[in-house]
MARMAR-496626 format. One line per field, with one value per residue (C-alpha): x, y, z; residue in one letter. Coordinates in pm, 1 decimal. Example, Ala and Ser with C-alpha at 12.3 -4.5 7.8 and 13.67 -1.06 7.14 Angstrom:
xx [1230.0 1367.0];
yy [-450.0 -106.0];
zz [780.0 714.0];
rest [A S];
This chain:
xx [-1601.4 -1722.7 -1764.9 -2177.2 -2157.4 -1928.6 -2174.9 -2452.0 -2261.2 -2099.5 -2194.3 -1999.0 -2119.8 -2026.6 -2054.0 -2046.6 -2018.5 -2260.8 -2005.7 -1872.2 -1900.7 -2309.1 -2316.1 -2006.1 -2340.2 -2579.0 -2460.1 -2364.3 -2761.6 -2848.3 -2626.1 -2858.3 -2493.3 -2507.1 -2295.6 -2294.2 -2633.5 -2429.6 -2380.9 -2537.6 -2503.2 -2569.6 -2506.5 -2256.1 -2209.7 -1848.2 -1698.3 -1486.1 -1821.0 -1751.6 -1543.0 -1273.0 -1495.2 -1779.6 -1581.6 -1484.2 -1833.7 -1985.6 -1730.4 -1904.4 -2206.9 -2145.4 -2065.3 -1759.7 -1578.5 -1635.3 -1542.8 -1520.1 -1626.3 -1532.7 -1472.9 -1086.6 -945.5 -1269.7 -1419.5 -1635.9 -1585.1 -1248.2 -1043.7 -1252.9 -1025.1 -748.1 -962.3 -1125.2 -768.6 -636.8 -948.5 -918.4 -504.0 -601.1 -855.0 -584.1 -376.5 -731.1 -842.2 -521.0 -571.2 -916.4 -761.6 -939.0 -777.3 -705.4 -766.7 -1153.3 -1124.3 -1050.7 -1064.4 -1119.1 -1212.1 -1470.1 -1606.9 -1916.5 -1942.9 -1683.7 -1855.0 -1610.6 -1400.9 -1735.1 -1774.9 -1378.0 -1383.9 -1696.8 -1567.9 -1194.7 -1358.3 -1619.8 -1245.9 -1138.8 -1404.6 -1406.2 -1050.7 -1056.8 -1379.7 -1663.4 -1530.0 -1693.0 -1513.3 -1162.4 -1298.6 -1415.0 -1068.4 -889.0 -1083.8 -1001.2 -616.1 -606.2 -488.2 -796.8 -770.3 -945.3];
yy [12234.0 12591.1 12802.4 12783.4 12432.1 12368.6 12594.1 12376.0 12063.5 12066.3 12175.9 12337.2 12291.6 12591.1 12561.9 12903.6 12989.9 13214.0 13459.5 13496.5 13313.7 13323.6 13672.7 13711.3 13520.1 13747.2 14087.7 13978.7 13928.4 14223.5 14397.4 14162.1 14051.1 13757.3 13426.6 13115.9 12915.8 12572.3 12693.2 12540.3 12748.4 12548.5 12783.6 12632.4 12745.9 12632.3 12363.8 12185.4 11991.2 11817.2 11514.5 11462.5 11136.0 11439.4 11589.9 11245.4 11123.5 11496.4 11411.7 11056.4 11182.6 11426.4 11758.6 11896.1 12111.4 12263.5 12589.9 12637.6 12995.6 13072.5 13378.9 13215.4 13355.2 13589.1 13260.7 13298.9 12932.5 12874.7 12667.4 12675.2 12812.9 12615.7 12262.7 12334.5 12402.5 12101.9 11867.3 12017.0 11948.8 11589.8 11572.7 11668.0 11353.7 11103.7 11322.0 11215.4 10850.8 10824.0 10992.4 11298.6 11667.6 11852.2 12194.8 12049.7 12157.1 12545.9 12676.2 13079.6 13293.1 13536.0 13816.5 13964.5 14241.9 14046.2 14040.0 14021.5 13785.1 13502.7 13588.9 13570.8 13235.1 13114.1 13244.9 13108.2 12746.4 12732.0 12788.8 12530.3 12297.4 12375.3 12319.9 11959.9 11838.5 11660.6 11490.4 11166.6 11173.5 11155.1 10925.1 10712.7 10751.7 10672.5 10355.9 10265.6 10269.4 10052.7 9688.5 9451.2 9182.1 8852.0];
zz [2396.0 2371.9 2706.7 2658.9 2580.7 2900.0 3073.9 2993.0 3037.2 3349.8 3726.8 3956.4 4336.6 4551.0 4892.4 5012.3 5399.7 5596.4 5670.2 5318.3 5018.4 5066.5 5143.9 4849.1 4594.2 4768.8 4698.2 4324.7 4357.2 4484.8 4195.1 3905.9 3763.0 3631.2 3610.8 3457.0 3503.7 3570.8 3929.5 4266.9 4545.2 4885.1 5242.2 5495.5 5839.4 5826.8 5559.1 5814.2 5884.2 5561.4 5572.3 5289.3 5107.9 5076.8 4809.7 4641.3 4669.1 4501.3 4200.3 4209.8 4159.8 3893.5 4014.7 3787.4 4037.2 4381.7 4473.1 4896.6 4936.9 5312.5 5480.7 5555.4 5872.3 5950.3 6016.5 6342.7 6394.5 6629.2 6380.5 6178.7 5881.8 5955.0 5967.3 5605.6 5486.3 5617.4 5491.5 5152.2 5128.4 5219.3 4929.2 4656.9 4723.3 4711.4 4395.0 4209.2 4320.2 4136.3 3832.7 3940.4 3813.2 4165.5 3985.7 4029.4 4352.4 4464.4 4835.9 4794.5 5032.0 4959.1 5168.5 5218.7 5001.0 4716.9 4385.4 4113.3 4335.7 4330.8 3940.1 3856.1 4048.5 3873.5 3528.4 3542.1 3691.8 3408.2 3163.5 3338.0 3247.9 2914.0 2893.8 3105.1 3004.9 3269.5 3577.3 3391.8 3104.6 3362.4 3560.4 3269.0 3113.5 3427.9 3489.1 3101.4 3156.1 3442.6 3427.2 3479.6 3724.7 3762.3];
rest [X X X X X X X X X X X X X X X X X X X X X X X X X X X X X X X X X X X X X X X X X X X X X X X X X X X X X X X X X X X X X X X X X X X X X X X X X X X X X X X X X X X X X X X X X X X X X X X X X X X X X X X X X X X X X X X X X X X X X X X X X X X X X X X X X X X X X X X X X X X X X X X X X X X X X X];
């Protein structure tokens, strides 16, 4: 699969926090770079309000790979940082149960004024992709290798 054809493929969900990952998306705005068309970029106060069967359900649905953009310990949140770290470690383990490649899923933090950070992440997750394939295409493969029961 060819980076534009992975690009036009697959969709990586970013949920990017208030006070950094959005801002991070914001000023790569303001500076008209560009990235990869394949992203969705949805504003978070703080990803700790996500429960661990968000991410599992998103992969369900057909979202690729999820970047979590937060501003890590500059969170404004108390805890904040430290809950969205611990939700996303209890992902990895649920990920590999469903036959579901853990590198789907990155935690970054991203400040406010951190362009090439968001693009590198974007880039190297869209390399990813084309190296892995769709989340489908695991899932589908997973569900092929297990025993069927009556």
């Amino acid at each position: 699969m060819t980076t534009e054809t992975a690009t036009k493929t697959s969709k990586i969900l970013i949920l990017a926090t208030l006070s950094g990952g959005y801002a991070g998306a914001d000023t790569v705005g303001q500076l008209h770079a560009e990235y990869a068309a394949n992203t969705f970029i949805l504003p978070v106060v703080c990803p700790a309000l996500f429960p661990e069967d968000f991410y599992l359900r998103t992969f369900e649905q057909g979202i690729d790979a999820i970047l979590v953009m937060f501003s890590g310990t500059d969170c404004p949140y108390k805890g904040g940082a430290e809950r969205t770290a611990q939700i996303i470690n209890n992902v990895y383990p649920m990920m590999s149960e469903r036959g579901i490649d853990a590198r789907r899923l990155r935690l970054v933090a991203i400040c406010t004024v951190c362009s090439k950070p968001f693009m590198n992440e974007v880039s190297q997750m869209n390399e990813l992709l084309q190296e892995i394939g769709t989340v489908a295409e695991e899932m589908k493969a997973e569900t092929s290798t297990q025993p069927q029961t009556m």
